[in-house]
MDTraj code that builds the backbone (N, CA, C; nanometers):
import mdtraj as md
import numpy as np

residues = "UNK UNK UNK UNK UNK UNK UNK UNK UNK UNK UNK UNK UNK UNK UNK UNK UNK UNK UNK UNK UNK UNK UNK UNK UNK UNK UNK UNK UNK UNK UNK UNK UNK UNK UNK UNK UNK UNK UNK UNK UNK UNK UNK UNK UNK UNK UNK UNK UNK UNK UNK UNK UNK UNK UNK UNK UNK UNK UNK UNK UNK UNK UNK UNK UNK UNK UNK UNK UNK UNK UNK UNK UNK UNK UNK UNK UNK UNK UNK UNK UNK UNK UNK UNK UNK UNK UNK UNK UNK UNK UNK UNK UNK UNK UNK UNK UNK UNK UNK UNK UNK UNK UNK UNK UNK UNK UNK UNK UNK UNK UNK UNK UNK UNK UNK UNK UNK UNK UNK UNK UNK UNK UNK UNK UNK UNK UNK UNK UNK UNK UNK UNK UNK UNK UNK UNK UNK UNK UNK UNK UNK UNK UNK UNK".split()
xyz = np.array([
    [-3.3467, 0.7188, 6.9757],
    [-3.2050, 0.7294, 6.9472],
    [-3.1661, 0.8763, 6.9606],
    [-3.0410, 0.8886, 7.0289],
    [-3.0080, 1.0257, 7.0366],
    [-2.8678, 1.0291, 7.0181],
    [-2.8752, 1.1541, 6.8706],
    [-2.6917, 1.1708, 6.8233],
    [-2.6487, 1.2684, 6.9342],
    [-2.5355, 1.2217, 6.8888],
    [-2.4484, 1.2832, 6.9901],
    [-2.3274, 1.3109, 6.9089],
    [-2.2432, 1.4629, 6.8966],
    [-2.1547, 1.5230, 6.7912],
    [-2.2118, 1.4953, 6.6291],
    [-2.3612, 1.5069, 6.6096],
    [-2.3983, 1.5327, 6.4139],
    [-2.3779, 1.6520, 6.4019],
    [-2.3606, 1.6336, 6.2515],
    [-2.3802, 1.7804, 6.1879],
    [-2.5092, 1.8590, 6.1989],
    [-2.5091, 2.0291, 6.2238],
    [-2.6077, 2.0740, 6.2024],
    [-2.6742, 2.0254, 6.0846],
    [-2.7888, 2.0353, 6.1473],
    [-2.9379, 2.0249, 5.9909],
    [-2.9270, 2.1725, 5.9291],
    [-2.9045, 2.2710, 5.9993],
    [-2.8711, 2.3738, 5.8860],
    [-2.8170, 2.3662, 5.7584],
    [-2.6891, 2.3515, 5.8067],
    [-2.6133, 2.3191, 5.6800],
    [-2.6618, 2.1956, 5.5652],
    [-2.7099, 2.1309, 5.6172],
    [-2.7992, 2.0290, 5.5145],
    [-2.9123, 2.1343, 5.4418],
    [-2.9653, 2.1936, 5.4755],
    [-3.0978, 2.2449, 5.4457],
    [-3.0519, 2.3449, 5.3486],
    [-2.9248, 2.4063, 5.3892],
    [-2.8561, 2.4986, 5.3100],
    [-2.8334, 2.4562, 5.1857],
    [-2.7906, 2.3484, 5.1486],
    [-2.7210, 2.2742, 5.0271],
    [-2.7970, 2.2411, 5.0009],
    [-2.9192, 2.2046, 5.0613],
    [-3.0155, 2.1828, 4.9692],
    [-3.1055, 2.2509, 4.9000],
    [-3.1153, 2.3629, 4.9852],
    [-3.1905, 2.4711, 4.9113],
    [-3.1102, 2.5628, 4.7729],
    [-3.0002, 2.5169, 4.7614],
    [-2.8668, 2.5682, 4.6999],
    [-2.8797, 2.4897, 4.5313],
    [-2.9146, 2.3484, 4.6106],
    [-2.9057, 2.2320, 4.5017],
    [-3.0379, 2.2886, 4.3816],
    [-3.1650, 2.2860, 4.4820],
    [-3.2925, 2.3302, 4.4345],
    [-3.2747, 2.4671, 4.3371],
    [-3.2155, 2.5816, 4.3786],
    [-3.2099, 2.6843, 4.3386],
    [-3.1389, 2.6160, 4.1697],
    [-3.0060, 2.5720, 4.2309],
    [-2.9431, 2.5988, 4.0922],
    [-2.9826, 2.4923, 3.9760],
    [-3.0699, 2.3907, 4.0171],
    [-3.1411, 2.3380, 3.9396],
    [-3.0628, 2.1324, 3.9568],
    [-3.1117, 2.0928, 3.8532],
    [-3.0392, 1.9460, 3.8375],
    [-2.8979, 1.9421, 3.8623],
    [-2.8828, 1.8212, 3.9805],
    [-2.7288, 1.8260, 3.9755],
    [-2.6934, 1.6472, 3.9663],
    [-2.5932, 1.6775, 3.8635],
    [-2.5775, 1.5375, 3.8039],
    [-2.4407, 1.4375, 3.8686],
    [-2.4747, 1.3262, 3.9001],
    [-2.4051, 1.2406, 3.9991],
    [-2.2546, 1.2804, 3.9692],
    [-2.2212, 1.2786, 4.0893],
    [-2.0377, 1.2989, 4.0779],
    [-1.9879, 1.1898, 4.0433],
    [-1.9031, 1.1448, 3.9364],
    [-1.8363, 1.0363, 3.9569],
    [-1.7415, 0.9644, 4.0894],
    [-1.7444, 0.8691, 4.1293],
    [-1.6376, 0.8425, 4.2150],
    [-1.5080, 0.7679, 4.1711],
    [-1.4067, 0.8085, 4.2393],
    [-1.2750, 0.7161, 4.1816],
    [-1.2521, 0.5724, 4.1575],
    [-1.1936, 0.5627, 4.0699],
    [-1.1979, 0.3578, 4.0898],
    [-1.1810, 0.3377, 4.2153],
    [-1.1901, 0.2330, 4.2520],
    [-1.1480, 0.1591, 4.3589],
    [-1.1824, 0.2024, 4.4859],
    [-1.3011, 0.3142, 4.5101],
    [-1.3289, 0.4346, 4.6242],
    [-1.4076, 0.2791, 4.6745],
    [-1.3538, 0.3111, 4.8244],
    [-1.4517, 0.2596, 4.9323],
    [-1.4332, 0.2970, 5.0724],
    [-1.5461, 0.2752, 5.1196],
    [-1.5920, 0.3160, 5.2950],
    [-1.6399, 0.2108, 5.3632],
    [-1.5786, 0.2083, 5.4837],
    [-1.5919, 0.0280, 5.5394],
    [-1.6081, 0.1120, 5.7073],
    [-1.6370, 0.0262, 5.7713],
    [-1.6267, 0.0441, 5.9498],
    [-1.5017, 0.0071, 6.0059],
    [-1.4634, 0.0975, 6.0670],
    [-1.3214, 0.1088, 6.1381],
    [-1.3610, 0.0338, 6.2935],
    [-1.4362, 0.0532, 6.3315],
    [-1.5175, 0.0100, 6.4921],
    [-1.6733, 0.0703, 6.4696],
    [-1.7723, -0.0137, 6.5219],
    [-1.7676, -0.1539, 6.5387],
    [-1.7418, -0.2237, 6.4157],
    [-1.7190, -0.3421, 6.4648],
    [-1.6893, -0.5013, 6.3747],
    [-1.8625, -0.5477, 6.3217],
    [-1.8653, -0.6017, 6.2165],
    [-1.9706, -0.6918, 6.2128],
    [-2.0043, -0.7616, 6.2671],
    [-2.1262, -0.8298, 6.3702],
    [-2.1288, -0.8901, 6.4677],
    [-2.0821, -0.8857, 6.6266],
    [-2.0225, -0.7559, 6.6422],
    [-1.9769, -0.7240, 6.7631],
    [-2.1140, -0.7098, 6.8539],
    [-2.0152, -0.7452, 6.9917],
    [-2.1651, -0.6763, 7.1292],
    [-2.1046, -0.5489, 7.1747],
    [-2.1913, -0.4323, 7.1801],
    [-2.1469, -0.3495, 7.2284],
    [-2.1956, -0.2858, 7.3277],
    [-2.1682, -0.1339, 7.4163],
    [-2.2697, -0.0979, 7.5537],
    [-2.2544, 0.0357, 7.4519],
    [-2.4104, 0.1216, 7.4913],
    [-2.4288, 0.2314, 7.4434],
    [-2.3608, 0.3288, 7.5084],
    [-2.3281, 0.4578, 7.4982],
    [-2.3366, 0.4808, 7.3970],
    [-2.2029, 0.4148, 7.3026],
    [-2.2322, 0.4076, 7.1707],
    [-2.1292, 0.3010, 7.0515],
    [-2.0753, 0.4751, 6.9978],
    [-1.9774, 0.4095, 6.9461],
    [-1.8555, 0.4674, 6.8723],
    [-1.8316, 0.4165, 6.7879],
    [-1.8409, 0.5029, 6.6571],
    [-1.8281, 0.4212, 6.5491],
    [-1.7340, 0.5579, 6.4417],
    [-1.6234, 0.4481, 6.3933],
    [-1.5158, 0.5275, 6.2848],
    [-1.5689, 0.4651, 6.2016],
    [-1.5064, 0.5850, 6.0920],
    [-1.5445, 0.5566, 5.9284],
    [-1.4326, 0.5357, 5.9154],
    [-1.3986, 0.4283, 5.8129],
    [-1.2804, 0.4269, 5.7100],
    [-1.2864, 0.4933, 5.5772],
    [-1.1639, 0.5256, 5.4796],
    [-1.2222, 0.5611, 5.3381],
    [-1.1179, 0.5380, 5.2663],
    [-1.1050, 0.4663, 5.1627],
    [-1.0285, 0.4044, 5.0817],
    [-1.0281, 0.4820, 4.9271],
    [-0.9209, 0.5467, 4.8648],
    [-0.9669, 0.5952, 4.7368],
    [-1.0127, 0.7272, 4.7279],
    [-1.0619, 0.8174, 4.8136],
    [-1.1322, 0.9185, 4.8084],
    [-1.1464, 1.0104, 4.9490],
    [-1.0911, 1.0718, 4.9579],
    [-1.0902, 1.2262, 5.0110],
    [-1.2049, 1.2813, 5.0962],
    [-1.1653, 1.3356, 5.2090],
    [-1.2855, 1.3704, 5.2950],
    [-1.3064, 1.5307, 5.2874],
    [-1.4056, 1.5945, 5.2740],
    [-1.4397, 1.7143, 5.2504],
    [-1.5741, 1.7908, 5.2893],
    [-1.5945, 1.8480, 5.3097],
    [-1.7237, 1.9183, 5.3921],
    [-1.8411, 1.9356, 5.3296],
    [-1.9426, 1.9180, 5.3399],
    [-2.0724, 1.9487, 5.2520],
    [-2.0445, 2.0849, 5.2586],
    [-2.1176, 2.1100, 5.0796],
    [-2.0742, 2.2486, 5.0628],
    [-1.9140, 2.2979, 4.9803],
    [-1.8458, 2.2152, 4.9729],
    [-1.7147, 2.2320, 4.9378],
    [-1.7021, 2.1190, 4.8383],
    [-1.7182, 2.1598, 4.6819],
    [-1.6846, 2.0930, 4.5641],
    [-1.5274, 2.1175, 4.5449],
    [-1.4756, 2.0019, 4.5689],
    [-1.3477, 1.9243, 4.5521],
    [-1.3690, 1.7866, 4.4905],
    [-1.2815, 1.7481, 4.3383],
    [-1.2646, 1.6479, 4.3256],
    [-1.2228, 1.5152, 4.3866],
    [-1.2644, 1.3821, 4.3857],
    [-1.2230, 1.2690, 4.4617],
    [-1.2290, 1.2991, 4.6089],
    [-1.3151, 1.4050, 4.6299],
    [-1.3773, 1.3385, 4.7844],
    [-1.5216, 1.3678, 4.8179],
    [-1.5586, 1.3380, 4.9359],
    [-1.7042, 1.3176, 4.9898],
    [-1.7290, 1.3529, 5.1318],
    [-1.8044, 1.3256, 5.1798],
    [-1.8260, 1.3045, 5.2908],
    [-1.9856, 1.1239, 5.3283],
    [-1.9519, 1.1570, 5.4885],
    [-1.9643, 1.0588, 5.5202],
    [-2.1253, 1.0523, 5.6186],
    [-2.2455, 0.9706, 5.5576],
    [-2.3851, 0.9072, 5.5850],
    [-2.4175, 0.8244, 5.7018],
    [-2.4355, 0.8162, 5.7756],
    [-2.3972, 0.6665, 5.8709],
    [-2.5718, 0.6440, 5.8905],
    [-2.6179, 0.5300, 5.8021],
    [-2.7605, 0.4630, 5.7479],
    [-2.7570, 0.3883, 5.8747],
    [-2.8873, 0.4042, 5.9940],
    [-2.9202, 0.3595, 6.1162],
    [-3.0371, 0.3102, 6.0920],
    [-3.0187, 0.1216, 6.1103],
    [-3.1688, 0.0482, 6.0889],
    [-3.2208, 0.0672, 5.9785],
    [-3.1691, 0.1072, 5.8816],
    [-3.2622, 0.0937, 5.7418],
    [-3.2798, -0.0112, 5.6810],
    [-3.3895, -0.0378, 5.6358],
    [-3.3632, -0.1749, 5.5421],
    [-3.3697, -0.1479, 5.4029],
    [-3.3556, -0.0424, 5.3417],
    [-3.3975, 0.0129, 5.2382],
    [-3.3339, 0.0951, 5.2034],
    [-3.2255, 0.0802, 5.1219],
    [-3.1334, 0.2100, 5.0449],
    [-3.2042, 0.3198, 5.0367],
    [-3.1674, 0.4508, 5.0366],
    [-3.2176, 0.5828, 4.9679],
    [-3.2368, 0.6414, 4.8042],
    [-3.2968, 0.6652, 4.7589],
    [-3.2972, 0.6647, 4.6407],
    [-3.1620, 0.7077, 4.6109],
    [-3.0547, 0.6904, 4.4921],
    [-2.9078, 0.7079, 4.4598],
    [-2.9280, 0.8079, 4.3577],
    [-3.0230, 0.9115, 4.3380],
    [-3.0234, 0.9898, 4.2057],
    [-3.0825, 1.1197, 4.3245],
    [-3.0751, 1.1078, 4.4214],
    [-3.1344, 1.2016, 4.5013],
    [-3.0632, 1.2377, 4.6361],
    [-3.0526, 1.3507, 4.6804],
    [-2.9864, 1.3592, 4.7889],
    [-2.9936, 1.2596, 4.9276],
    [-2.9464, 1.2607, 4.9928],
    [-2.9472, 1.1566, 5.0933],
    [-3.0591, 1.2525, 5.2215],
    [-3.1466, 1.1439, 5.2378],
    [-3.2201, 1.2597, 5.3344],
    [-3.1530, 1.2402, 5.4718],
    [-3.2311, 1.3180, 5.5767],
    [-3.1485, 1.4014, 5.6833],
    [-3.2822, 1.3120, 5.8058],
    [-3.2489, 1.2347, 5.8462],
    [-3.3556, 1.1894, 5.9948],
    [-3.2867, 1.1289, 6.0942],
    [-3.3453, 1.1145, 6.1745],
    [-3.2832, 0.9993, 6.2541],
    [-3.1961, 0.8421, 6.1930],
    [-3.2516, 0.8120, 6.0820],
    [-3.1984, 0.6868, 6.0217],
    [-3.0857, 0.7409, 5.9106],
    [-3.0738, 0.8533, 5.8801],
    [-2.9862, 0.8570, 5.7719],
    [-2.9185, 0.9921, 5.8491],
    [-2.8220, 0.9733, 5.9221],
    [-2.7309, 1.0506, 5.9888],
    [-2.6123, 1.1205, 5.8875],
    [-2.5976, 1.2821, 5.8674],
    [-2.5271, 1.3654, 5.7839],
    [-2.4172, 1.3644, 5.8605],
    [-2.2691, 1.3637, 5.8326],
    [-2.1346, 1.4023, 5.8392],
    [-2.1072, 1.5321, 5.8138],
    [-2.1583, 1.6099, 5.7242],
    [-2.1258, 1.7181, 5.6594],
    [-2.0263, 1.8209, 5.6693],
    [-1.9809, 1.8171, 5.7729],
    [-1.8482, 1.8452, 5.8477],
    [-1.7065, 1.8174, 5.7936],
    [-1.7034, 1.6813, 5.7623],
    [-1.6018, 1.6062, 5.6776],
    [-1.5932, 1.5186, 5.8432],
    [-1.6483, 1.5004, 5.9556],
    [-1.6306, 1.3808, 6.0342],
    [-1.6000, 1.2620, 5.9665],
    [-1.5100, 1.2140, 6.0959],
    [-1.5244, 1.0744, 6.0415],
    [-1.4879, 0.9532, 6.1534],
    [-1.5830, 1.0113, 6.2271],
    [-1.6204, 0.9676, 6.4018],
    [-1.7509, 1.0080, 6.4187],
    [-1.8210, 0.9344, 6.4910],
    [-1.9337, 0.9797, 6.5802],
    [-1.9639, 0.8992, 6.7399],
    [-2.0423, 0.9474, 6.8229],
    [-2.0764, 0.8837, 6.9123],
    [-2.2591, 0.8870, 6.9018],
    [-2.2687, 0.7432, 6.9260],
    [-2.4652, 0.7270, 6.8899],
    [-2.5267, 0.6712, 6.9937],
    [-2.6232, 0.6849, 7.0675],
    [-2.7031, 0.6304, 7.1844],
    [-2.7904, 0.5315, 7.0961],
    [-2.7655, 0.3773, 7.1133],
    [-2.8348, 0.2973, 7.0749],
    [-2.9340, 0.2236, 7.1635],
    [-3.0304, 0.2065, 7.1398],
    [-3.1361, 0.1461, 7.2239],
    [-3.0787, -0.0107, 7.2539],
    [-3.0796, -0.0952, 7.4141],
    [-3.0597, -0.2318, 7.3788],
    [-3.1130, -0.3150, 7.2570],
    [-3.0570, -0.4268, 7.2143],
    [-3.1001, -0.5231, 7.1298],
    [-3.0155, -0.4875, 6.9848],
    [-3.0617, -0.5909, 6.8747],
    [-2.9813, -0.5811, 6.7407],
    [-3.0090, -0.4246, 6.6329],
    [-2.8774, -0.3933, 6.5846],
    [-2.9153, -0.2871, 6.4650],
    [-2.7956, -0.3209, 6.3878],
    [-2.8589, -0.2442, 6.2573],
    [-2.7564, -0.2314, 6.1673],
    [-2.6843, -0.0939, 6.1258],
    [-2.6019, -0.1029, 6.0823],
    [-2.5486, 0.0208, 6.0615],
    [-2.5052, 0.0156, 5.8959],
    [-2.5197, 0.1238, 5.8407],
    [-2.4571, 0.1439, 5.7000],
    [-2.3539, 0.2841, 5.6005],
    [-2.2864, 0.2345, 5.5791],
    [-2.2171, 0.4039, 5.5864],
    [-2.2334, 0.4061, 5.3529],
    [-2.2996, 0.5429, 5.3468],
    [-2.2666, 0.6156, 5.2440],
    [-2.2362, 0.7259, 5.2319],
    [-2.1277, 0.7473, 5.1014],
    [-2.0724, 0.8448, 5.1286],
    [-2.1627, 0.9474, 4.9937],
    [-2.1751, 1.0855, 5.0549],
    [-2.2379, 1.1920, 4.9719],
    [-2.1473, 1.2881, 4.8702],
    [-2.1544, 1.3702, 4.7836],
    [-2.0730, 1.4840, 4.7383],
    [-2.0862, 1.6019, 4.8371],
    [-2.0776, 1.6716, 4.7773],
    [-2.0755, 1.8347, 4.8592],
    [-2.2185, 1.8363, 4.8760],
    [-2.3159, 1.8073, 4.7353],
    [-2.4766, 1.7869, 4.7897],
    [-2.5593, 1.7259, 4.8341],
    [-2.4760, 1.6264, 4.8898],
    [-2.5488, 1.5184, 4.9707],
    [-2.5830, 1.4345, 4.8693],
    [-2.5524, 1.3942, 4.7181],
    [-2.5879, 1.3410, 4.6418],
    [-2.4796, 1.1847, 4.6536],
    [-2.4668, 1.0830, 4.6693],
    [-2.4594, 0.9482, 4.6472],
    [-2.3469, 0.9585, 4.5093],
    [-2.2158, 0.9288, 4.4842],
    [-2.1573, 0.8916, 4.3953],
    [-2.2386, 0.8018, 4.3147],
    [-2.1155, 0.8353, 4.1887],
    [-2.1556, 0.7050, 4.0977],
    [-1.9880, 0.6786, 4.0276],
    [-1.9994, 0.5110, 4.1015],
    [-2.1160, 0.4355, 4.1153],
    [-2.1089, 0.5210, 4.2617],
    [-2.2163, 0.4373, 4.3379],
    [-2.2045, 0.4790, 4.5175],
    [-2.1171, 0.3879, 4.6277],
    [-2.0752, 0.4931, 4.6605],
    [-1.9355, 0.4252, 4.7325],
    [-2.0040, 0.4249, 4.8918],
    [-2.0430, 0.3015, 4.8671],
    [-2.0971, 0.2628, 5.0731],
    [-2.0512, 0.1426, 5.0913],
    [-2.0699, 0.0917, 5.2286],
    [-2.0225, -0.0044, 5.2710],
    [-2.1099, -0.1492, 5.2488],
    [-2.0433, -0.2273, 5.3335],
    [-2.1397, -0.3047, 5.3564],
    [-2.2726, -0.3389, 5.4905],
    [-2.3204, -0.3398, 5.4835],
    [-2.4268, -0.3409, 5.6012],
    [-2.4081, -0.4253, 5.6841],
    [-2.3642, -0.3597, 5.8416],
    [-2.2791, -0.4489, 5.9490],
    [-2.4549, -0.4217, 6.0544],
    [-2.4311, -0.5839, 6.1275],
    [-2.5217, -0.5600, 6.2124],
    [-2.4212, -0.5696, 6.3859],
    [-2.5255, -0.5163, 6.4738],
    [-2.4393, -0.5026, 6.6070],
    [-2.5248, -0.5580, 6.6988],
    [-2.5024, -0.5853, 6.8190],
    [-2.5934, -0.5631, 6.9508],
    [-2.5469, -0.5092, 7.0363],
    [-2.6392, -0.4508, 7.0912],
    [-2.6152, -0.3550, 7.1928],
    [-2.6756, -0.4145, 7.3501],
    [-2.5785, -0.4104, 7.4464],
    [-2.5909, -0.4800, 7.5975],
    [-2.7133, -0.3885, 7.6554],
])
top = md.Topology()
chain = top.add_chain()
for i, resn in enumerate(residues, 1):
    res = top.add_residue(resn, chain, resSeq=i)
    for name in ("N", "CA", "C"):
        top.add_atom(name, md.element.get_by_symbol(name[0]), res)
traj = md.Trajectory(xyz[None], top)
């Protein structure tokens, strides 16, 4: 798989080494009613690579890793996971757990043919998972 427009891993590495320094950082609350859904693709859609995929965000504010502002986040886009990330811990940074950190809320992704899923969570400024955690629901796709 190859991203195409992610955020530097710098800036991840930054906040995290930031997080580490200043010690425990305790879950941000999120707003009632906060949610993040898929704008394109649809659940069950066929698509041709490379896919394009918008975030939606309902309730809560888009903002840059790195930039503590109330009621917003930024945006995770979870590739093929079958397995949440731990929610008391920053969101890690790989190929399967794609950083926004930017405040994006677009990407373009080179998907291999055949089925995947996609999952969007949204982080604080430290990549830390609201609470509760405001993600979507887990849409699957195929790719032509």
């Amino acid at each position: 798989m190859n991203i195409i427009n992610s955020a530097p891993r710098f800036l991840f590495c930054s906040v995290l080494a930031a997080t580490m320094v200043s010690g425990v950082h305790g879950a941000t609350p999120a707003p009632e009613g906060a949610a993040v859904y898929f704008v394109t693709p649809l659940d069950g859609q066929t698509v041709s690579s490379p896919v394009t995929v918008r975030f939606g965000l309902e309730g809560l504010g888009v903002a840059p890793a790195g930039v503590e502002r109330e009621g917003t986040g930024h945006h995770h886009l979870l590739v093929d996971v079958d397995e949440l990330p731990a929610l008391d811990e920053p969101v890690p940074s790989d190929e399967h757990h794609i950083h926004f950190g930017g405040g994006q809320t677009q990407t373009t992704v080179e998907l291999s043919p055949g089925e995947h899923t996609l999952q969007l969570l949204v982080g604080d400024h430290l990549h830390m998972p609201h609470e509760p955690p405001v993600m979507s629901e887990r849409i699957t796709i195929t790719v032509e």
